[in-house]
KETITOR-122143 format. One line per field, with one value per residue (C-alpha): residue in three letters; z, x, y. Coordinates in steps of 0.5 Angstrom, whole numbers, m for minus. Layout:
BEGIN
aa	c(ALA  ...)
up	c(Z  ...)
east	c(X  ...)
north	c(Y  ...)
***
This chain:
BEGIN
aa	c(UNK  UNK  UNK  UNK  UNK  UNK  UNK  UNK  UNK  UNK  UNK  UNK  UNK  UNK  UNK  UNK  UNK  UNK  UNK  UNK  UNK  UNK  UNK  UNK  UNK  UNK  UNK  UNK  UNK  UNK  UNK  UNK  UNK  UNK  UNK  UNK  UNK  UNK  UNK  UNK  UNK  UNK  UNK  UNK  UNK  UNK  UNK  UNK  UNK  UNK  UNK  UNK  UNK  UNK  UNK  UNK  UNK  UNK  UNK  UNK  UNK  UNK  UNK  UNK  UNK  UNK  UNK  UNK  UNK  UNK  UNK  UNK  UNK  UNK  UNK  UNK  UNK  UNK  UNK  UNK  UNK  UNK  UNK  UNK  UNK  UNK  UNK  UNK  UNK  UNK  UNK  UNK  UNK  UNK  UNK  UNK  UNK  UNK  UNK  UNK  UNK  UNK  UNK  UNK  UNK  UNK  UNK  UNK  UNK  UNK  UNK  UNK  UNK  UNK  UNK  UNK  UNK  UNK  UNK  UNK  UNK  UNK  UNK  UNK  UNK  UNK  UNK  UNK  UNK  UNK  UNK  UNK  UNK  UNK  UNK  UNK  UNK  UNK  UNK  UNK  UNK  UNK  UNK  UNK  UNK  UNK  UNK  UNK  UNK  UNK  UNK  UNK  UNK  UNK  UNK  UNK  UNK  UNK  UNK)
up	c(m3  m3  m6  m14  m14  m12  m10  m9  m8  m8  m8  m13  m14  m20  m24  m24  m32  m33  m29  m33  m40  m38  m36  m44  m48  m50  m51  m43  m40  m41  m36  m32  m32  m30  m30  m36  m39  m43  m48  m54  m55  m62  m63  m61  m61  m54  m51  m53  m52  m49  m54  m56  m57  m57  m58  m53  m55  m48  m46  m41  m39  m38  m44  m50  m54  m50  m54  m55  m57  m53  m55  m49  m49  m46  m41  m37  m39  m35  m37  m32  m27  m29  m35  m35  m40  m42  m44  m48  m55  m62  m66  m73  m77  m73  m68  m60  m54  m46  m41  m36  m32  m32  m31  m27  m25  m21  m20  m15  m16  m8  m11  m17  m16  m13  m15  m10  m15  m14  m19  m19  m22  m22  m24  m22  m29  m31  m33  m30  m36  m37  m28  m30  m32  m30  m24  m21  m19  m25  m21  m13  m8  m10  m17  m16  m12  m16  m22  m19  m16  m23  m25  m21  m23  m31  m28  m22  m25  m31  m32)
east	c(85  80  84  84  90  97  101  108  111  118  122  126  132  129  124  118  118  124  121  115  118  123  115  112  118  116  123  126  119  124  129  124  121  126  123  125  119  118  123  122  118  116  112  118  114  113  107  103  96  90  88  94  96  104  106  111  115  115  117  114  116  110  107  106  110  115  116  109  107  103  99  97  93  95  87  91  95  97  104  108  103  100  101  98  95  91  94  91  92  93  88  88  85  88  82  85  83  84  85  81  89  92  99  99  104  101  108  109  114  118  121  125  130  126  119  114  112  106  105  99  98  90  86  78  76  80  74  72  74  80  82  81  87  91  92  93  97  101  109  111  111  117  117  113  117  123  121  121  128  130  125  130  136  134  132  136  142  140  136)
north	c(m68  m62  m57  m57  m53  m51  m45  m43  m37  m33  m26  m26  m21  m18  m13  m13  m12  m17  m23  m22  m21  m28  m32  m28  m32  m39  m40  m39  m44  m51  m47  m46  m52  m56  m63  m65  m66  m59  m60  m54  m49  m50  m43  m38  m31  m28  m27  m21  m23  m27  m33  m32  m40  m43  m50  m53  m60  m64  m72  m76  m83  m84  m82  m87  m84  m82  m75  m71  m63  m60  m53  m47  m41  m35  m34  m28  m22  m17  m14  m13  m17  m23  m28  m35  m41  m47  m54  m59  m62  m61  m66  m68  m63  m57  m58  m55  m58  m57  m60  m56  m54  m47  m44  m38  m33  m27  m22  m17  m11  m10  m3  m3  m10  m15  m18  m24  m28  m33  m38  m43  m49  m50  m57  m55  m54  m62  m66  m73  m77  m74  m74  m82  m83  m76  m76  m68  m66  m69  m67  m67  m62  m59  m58  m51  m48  m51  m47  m41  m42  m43  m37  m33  m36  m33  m27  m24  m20  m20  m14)
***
């Protein structure tokens, strides 16, 4: 594979604003997810600003623990069109590290009640030594156009 990134994109029945302020709540992110493997967000606060930094509790089978937290920072913020975040780790000491992938949603308002939504999960600033026992994409074909679908469950009707 060439490509160091994925993309999906979906019309949602929804606001732009709604469909943005449902993405900036940690809280909602499991829902969205709908692999299983993010399980809480541990730092509740909506997302308001670029360095903002919010812990997600996950699990993984695969995972030596099972349970893990991982941390993420917010690298784009532009409300209503665009959020996206780093993910790494929290090491001892409070020291962040990221592991070179971002999360990103670009938003579209189609008029007042609908929203194209394109969500990009991009790999090319992962590091040799971490590609050697991640293997990117870490989920299959679907799982981006399944979250957004899910995306679209929280968000159209409820504006």
């Amino acid at each position: 594979m060439t490509e160091e990134n994925v993309t999906a994109k979906l019309t949602v029945a929804a606001p732009v604003t709604r469909v943005f302020e449902v993405l900036a709540d940690p809280t909602t992110h499991s829902a969205i997810d709908g692999t299983g493997w993010v399980q809480e967000a541990a730092d509740r606060e909506p997302l308001t600003e670029t360095g903002q930094i919010f812990r997600m509790d996950m699990y993984h089978d695969n995972h030596p623990d099972g349970d893990y937290r991982v941390v993420n920072k917010v690298e784009v913020l532009e409300p209503p069109r665009a959020i996206g975040w780093l993910t790494g780790t929290e090491k001892d000491g409070g020291h962040l590290e990221f592991g070179g992938w971002i999360w990103r949603y670009d938003l579209a308002p189609l008029g007042p009640s609908g929203t194209e939504v394109t969500l990009t999960y991009d790999w090319s600033a992962v590091l040799p030594h971490v590609r050697e026992y991640i293997h990117f994409p870490p989920f299959g074909p679907d799982h981006l156009i399944n979250s957004l679908r899910h995306l679209a469950t929280l968000t159209e009707g409820a504006s």
